[in-house]
C-alpha positions in Angstrom: -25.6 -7.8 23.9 -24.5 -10.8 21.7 -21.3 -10.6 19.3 -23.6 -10.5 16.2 -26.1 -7.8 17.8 -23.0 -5.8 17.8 -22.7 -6.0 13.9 -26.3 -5.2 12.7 -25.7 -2.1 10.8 -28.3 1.0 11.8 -26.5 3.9 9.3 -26.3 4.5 5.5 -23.1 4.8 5.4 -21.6 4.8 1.4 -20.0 1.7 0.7 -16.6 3.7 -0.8 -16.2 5.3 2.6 -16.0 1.5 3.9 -14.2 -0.2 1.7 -11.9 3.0 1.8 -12.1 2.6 5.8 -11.2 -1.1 5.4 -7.7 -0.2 3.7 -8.7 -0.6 -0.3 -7.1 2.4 -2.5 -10.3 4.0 -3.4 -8.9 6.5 -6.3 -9.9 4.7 -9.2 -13.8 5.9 -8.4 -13.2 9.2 -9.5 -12.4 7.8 -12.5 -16.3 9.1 -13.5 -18.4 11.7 -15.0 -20.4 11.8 -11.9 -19.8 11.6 -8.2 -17.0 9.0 -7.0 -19.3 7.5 -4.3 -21.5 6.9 -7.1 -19.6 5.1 -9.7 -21.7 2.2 -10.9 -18.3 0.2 -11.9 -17.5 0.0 -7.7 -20.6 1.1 -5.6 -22.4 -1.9 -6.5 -20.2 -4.3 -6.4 -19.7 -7.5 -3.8 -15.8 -7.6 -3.4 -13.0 -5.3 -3.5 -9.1 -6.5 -3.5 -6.2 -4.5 -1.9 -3.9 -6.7 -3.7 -1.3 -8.7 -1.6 -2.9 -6.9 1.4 -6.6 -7.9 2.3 -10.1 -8.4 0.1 -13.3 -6.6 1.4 -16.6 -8.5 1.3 -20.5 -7.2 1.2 -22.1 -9.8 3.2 -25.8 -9.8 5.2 -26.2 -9.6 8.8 -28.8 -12.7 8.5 -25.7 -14.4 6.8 -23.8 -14.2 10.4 -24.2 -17.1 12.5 -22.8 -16.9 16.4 -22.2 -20.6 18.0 -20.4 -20.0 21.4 -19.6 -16.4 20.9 -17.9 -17.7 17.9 -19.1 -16.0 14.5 -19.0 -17.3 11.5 -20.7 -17.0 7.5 -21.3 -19.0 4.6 -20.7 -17.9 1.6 -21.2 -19.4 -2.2 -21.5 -17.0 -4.8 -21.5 -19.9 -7.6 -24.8 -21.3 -5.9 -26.0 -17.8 -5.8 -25.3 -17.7 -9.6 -27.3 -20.7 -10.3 -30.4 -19.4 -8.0 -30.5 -16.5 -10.3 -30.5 -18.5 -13.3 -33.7 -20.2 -12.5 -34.9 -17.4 -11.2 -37.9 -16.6 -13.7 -38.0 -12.8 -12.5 -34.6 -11.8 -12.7 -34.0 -9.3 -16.2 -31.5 -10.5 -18.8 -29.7 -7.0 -17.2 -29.8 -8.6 -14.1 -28.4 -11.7 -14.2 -25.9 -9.9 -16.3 -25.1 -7.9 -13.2 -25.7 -11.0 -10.6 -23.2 -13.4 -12.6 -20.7 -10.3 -12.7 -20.7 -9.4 -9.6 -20.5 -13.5 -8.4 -18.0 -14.4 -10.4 -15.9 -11.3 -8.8 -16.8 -12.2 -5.5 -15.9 -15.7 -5.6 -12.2 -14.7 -7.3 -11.8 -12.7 -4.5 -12.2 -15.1 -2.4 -10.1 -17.7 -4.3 -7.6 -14.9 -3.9 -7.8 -14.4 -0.2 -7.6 -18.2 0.5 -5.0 -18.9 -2.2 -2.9 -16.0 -0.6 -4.0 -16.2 3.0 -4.9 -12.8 3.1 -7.4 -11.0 6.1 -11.1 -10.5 5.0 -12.5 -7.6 6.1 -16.8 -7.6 5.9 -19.1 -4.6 5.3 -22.4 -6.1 7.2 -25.9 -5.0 5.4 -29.4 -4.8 5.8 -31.9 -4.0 3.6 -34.7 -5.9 2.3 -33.4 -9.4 0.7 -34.4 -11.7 -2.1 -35.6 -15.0 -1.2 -33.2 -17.4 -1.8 -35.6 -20.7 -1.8 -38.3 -19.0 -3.8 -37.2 -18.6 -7.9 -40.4 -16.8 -8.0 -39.3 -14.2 -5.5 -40.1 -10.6 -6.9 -38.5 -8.8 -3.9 -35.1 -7.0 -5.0 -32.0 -7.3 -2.7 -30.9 -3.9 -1.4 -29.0 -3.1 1.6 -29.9 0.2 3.2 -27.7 -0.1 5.9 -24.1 -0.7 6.2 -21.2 -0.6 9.0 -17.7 -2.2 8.9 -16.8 -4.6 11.0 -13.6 -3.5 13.5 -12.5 -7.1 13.6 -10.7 -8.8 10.7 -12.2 -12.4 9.2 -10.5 -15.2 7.7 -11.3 -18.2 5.8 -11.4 -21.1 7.5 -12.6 -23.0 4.5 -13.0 -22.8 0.9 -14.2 -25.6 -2.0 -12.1 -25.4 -5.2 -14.8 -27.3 -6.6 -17.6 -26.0 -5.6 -16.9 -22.4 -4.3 -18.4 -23.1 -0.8 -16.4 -21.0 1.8 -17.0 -20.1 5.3 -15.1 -17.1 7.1 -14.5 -17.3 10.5 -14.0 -13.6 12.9 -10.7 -13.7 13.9 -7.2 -13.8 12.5 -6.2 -17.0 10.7 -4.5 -19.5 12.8 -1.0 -20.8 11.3 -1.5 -24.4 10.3 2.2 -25.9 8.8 3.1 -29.5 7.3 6.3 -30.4 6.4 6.9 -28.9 3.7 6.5 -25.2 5.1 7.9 -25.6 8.7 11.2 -23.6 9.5 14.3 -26.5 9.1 16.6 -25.9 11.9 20.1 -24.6 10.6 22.0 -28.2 10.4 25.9 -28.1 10.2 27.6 -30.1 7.8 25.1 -30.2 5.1 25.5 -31.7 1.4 23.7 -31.7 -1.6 21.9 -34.7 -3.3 20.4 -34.8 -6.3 17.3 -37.1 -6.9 13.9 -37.0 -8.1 10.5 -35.4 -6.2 6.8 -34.9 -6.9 5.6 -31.8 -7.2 2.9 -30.9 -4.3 0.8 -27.8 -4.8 1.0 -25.5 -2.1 -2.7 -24.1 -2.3 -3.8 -28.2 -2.1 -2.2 -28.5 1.4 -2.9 -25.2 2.4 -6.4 -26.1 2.0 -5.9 -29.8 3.5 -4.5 -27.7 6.7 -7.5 -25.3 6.9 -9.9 -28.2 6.9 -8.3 -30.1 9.1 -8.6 -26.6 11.8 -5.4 -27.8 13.9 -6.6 -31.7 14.0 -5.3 -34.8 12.4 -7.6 -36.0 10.3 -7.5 -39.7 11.3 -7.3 -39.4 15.1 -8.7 -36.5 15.7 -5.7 -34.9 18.1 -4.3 -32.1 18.2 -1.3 -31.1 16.3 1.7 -29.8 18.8 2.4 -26.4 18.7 5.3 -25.2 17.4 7.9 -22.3 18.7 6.2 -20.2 16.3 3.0 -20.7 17.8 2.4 -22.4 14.5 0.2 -26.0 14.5 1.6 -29.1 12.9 0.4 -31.6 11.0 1.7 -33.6 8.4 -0.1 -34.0 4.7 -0.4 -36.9 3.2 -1.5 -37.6 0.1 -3.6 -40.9 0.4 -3.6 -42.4 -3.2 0.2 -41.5 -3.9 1.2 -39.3 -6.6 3.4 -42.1 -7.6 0.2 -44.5 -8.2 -1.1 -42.1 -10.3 -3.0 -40.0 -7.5 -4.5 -36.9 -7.7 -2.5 -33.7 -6.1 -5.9 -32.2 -4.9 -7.6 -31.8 -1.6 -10.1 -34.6 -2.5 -6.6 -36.9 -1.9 -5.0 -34.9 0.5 -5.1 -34.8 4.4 -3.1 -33.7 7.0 -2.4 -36.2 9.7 0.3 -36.2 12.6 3.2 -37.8 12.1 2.5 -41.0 13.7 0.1 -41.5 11.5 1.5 -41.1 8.5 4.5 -42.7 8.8 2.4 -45.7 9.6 0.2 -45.0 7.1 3.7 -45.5 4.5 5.0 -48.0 6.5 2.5 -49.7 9.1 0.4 -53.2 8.4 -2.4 -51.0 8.9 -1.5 -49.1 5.9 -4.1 -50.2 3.7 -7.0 -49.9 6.2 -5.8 -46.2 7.0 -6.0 -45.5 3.5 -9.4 -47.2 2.9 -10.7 -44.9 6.2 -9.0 -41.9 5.2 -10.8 -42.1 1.4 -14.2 -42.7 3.4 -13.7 -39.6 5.3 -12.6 -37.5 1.9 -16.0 -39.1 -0.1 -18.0 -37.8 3.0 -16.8 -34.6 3.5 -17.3 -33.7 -0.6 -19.8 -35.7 -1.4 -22.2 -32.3 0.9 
């Protein structure tokens, strides 16, 4: 049996026993006149966050792609969003609900990636609304449900666009310069002087898209005592010229590379290559 024949879901199983399973506190659904199980402000929703701990996501078993006994899924709930909008059979009550519940998913998201937190995916089936058809009359409902054993990370997420794709498996530890343990050093001092400010969610995301790989010559960061990968990240207008602190201007390189591409006569070609490769890679 394949890794994703192992996922496809064959019980009804309620989705607050899941996300309850998955480690979320599940207390505020009794908060209801009815049964907890049933409460309409959780049961139907897309994401649920264990704040500083992991987020839980409803995703389709036909979303779940295996390359290589590798599994991953893409996810966008903007685009979703925007389906239902020209959708000309959705309710005004339902795309209430859709842009809700898509707007709650992708924050969760956001969270996880911001925060680097584990995903952990309840896999449905059920019949499913036709994504290329806007005049698609057929209601998504899953039917069936399990959780998956195995923890999911985020191997990539858009700021821009909301496009993410989760990957099964833990995270692996990608660090630049900025975030690798400094040695203790004896005799040290105190300087004062002038820096520019670098988000931390920018590289972060830099380092995720780059999977372990510089970005210019495609080798593989060393591994660190930690077990940690290394690259560098470089921003490749500099903030000082006025560029932009955002992962459309950031990439993480080794350090060969960008110490040459500060300081090497190749400097402005690298840069010129590296913005090729950043208009690429957003312009999908």
């Amino acid at each position: 049996m394949n890794v994703i024949d192992s996922l496809k879901p064959h019980e009804n199983q309620r989705v607050m026993d899941l996300v309850a399973a998955a480690g979320v506190n599940v207390g505020p659904w009794a908060e209801t006149k009815g049964h907890a199980a049933s409460n309409p402000a959780y049961c139907y929703e897309w994401a649920f966050i264990e704040h500083a701990r992991l987020v839980v996501l409803n995703v389709w078993h036909g979303e779940i792609q295996e390359r290589d006994g590798q599994l991953s899924c893409d996810l966008n709930p903007r685009a979703w969003l925007e389906f239902g909008r020209r959708t000309a059979t959705l309710r005004s009550s339902e795309l209430s609900a859709l842009s809700k519940r898509a707007t709650r998913m992708d924050q969760a998201i956001a969270y996880a990636f911001g925060e680097q937190l584990p995903i952990r995916l309840i896999v449905g089936a059920g019949p499913q609304r036709d994504l290329s058809d806007p005049e698609s009359k057929t209601a998504s409902r899953m039917k069936l449900r399990l959780l998956d054993p195995e923890p999911w990370s985020i191997q990539r997420y858009n700021l821009d666009t909301g496009a993410c794709r989760l990957t099964r498996g833990t995270a692996p530890r990608y660090v630049d310069q900025f975030t690798a343990p400094e040695p203790h050093l004896p005799n040290q001092h105190e300087v004062t002087g002038k820096a520019w400010g670098r988000g931390r969610k920018v590289r972060d995301a830099a380092l995720l898209r780059a999977a372990g790989k510089c970005e210019f010559c495609h080798q593989q960061g060393f591994r660190m005592v930690s077990g940690a990968i290394y690259l560098e990240t470089h921003h490749v207008v500099p903030l000082s010229e006025n560029g932009a602190d955002h992962e459309r201007n950031v990439v993480a390189i080794c350090p060969n590379d960008h110490r040459e591409a500060h300081h090497g006569e190749r400097r402005e070609a690298i840069r010129t290559d590296l913005l090729v490769m950043l208009a690429r890679i957003y312009r999908r």
